[in-house]
Each structure stands twice: as structure tokens, then as C-alpha cells.
C-alpha positions as CSV (number, residue, x, y, z in Angstrom):
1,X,-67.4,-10.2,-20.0
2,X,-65.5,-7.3,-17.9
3,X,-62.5,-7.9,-15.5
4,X,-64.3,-8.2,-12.3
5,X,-62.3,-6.5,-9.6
6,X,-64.2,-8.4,-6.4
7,X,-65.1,-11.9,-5.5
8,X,-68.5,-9.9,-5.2
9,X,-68.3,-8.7,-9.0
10,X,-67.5,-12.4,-9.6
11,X,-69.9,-14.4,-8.0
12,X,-72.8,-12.0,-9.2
13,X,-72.2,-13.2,-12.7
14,X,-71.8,-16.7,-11.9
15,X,-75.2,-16.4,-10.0
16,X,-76.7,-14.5,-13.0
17,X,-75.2,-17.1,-15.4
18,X,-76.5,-20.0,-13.4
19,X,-72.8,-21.5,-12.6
20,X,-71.7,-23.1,-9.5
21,X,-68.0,-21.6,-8.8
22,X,-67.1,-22.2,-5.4
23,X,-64.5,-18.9,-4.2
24,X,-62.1,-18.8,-1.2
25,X,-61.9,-15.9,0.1
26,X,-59.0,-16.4,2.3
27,X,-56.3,-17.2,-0.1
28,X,-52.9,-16.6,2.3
29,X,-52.1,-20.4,2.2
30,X,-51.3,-20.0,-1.6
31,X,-48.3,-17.2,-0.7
32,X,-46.9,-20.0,1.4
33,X,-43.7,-22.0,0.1
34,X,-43.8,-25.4,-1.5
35,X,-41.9,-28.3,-2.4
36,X,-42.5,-29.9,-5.7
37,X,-40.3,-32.8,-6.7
38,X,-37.3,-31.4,-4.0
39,X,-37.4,-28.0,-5.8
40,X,-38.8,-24.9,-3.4
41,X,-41.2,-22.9,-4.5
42,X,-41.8,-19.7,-3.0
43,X,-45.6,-19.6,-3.0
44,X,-48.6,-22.1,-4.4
45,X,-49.3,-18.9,-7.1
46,X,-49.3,-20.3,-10.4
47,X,-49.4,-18.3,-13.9
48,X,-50.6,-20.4,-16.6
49,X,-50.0,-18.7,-20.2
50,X,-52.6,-18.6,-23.2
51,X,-51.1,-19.0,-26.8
52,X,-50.8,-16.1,-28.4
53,X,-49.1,-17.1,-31.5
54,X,-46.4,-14.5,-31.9
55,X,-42.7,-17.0,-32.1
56,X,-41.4,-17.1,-35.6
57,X,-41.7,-19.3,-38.1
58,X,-39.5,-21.9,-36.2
59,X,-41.0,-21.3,-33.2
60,X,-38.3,-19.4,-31.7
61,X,-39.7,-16.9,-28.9
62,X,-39.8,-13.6,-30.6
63,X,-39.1,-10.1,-28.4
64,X,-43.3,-10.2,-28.1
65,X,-43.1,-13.5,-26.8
66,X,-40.5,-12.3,-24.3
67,X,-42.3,-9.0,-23.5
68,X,-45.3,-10.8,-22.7
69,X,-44.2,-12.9,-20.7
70,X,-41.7,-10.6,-18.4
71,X,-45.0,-8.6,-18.4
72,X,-46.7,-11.3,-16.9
73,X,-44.4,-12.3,-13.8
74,X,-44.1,-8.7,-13.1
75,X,-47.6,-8.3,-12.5
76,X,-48.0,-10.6,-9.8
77,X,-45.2,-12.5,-7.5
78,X,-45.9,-16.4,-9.1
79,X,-44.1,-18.7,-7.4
80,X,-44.8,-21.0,-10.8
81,X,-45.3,-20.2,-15.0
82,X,-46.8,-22.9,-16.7
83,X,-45.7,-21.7,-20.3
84,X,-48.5,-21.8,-23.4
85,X,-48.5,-24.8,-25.6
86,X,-45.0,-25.3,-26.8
87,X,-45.3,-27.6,-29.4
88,X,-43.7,-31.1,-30.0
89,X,-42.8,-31.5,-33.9
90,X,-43.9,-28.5,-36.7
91,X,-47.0,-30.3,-37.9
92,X,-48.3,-30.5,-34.2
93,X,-48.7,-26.8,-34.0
94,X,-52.2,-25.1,-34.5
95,X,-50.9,-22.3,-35.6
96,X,-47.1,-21.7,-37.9
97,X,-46.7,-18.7,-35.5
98,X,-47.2,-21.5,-32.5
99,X,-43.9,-21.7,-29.7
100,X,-42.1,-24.7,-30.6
101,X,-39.2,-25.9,-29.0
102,X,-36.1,-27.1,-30.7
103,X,-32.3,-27.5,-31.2
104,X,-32.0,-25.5,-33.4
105,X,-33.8,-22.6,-31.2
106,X,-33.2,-23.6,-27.6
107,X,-30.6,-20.7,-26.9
108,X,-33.7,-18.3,-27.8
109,X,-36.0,-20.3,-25.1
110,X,-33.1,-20.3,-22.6
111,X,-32.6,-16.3,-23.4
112,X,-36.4,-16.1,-22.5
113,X,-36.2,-18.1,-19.6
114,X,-33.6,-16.4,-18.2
115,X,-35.2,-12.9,-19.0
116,X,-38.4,-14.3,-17.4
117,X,-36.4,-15.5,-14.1
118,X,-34.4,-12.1,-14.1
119,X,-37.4,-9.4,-14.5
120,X,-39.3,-11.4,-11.7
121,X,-36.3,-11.2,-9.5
122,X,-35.8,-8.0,-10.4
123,X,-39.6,-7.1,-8.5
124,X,-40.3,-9.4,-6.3
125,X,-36.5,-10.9,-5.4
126,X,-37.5,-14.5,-6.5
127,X,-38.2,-16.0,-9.9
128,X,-41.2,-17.9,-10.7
129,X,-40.8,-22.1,-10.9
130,X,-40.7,-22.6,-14.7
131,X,-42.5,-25.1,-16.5
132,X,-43.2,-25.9,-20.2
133,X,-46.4,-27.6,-21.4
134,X,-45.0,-29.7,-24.5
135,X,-48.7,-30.5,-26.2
136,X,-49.7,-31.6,-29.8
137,X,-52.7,-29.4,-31.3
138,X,-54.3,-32.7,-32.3
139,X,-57.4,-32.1,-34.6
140,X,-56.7,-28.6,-34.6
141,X,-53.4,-28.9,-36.0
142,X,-51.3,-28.1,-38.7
143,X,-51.6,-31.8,-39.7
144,X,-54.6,-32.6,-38.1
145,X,-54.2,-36.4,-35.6
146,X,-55.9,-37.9,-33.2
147,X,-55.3,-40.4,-30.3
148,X,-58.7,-42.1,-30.5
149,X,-61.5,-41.2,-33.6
150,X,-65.0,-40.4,-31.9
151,X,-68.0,-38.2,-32.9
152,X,-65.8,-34.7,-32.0
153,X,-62.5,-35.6,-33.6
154,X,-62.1,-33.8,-36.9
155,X,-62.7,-35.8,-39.6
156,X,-60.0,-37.0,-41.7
157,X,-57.5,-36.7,-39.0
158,X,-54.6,-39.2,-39.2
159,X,-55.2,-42.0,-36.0
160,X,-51.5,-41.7,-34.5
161,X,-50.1,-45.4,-33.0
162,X,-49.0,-46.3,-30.0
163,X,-45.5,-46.1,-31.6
164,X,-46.5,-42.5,-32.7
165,X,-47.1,-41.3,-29.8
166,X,-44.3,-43.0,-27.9
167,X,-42.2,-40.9,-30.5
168,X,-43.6,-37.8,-29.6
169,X,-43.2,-38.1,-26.3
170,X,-39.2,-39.2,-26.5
171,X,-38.6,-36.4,-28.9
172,X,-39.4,-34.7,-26.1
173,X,-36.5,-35.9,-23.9
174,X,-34.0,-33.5,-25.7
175,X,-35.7,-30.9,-24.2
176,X,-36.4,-31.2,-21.0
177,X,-33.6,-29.3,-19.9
178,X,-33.5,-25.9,-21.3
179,X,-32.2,-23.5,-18.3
């Protein structure tokens, strides 16, 4: 599948593929501000990362990661970056090369953070909203866990507790702060 450059382009392949996507063509509400939870936001334009595996083995953001993402924000004037999957713990990753967030490496996210805010500035004079997905690979893993077993989970995947997962989530609470 190409880039298409057009709604046109766009629609013509949904059509050909036999999918409903409904498209807007008049998109200048989304360059508007916002307010989300008393923070401004300088338009509705949201960037939302893919994983591309490249932190290091403690899932420190590496000068890749960094490129990548400056890269990104350059491109286009987002007024919010969702980051990739940062993940919770080591064995929640699905992949050792997977962004993980920790003590030990939160003065590489904030360095990346602030390069992020500072090359969006730098081209647009405002810096994107940003926000870090903390998520759990869950079948897919390192150590492979599920909330619930059904017909898709992996099999052999640990069935994490209520208490597991309420651990998860306040190991979280050290990091919510980074910048």
C-alpha cells in the first residue's frame, strides 16, 4: 500500500477494498486550541508513535529514538505526541530493545522530552502536548501474561491478579512526572 497523497487517492482504495472510512474534508477545527485537563493545547493534531524498538537494553531512549521522534514533530505542527509503548516492568516489553521507563533512565527520557519540545518550537514556535502510553505487551511479551485467558490469548501465558495488575499500574506512579 503507497502513501496516498489525496482524500481522492484514499477513498479509491477504501472503495476498491470494500471499507467504509468516513473522511472530512474540512479539517480547520483540528488547528484550533484546546484545553485538556486545564493544560492548553495549541491545536486538536495529535501524533501517535509506532514502536520501533531502537532504546537500549534498559530501555533508555537511544539518539535513534531521539532523531525519530524530533523528526516527527518537525514534520507537522502537533499540538499532542502520544509516545510508542513505553513499557511498565522489563518482562512487559515485546521486544528487549522496547522504551521502558525507569529511575534509573528518566534523565535520558527527560533529555528526549525536552529535545522533542525544543525542535518543535524551534519550527513551529510551540511544542507538542506530551504524553506517554505506559502499556504491558501482554501475550506478546517477554514473559508472556494475560488479564483474562480466552481462545486468542497465547497459551501458557501467566493469568496476572487483580493485585498484579494493581502493581503495575502503581509502579507506574513514579513516573508520571518526567519533564
Amino acid at each position: 500500500m503507497a502513501t496516498k497523497r489525496d482524500l481522492t487517492e484514499l477513498r479509491a482504495e477504501a472503495q476498491e477494498i470494500g471499507v467504509f472510512l468516513p473522511l472530512e474534508e474540512q479539517t480547520d477545527a483540528l488547528m484550533q486550541p484546546a484545553s485538556l485537563h486545564g493544560r492548553t493545547v495549541e491545536n486538536r493534531s495529535a501524533l501517535l508513535m509506532q514502536p520501533c524498538y531502537d532504546a537500549d537494553e534498559n530501555g533508555a531512549p537511544t539518539a535513534e529514538t531521539v532523531r525519530r521522534y524530533c523528526d516527527a514533530v518537525t514534520a507537522h505542527a502537533y499540538g499532542m505526541l502520544w509516545t510508542e509503548p513505553v513499557a511498565m516492568t522489563p518482562d512487559a516489553r515485546a521486544d528487549v530493545h522496547q522504551l521502558m521507563l525507569t529511575k534509573e533512565n528518566q534523565d535520558a527520557f527527560s533529555a528526549m522530552m525536552r529535545a522533542i519540545s525544543e525542535a518543535a518550537e524551534r519550527v513551529h514556535g510551540f511544542a507538542p502536548l506530551q504524553i506517554a502510553l505506559f502499556g504491558h505487551a501482554g501475550c506478546f511479551a517477554l514473559k508472556p501474561a494475560v488479564a483474562e485467558q480466552n481462545q486468542l490469548t497465547t497459551e501458557g501465558a501467566a493469568l496476572l491478579s487483580d493485585d498484579d495488575l494493581t502493581r503495575l499500574v502503581v509502579s507506574c506512579a513514579d513516573r508520571k512526572s518526567v519533564v
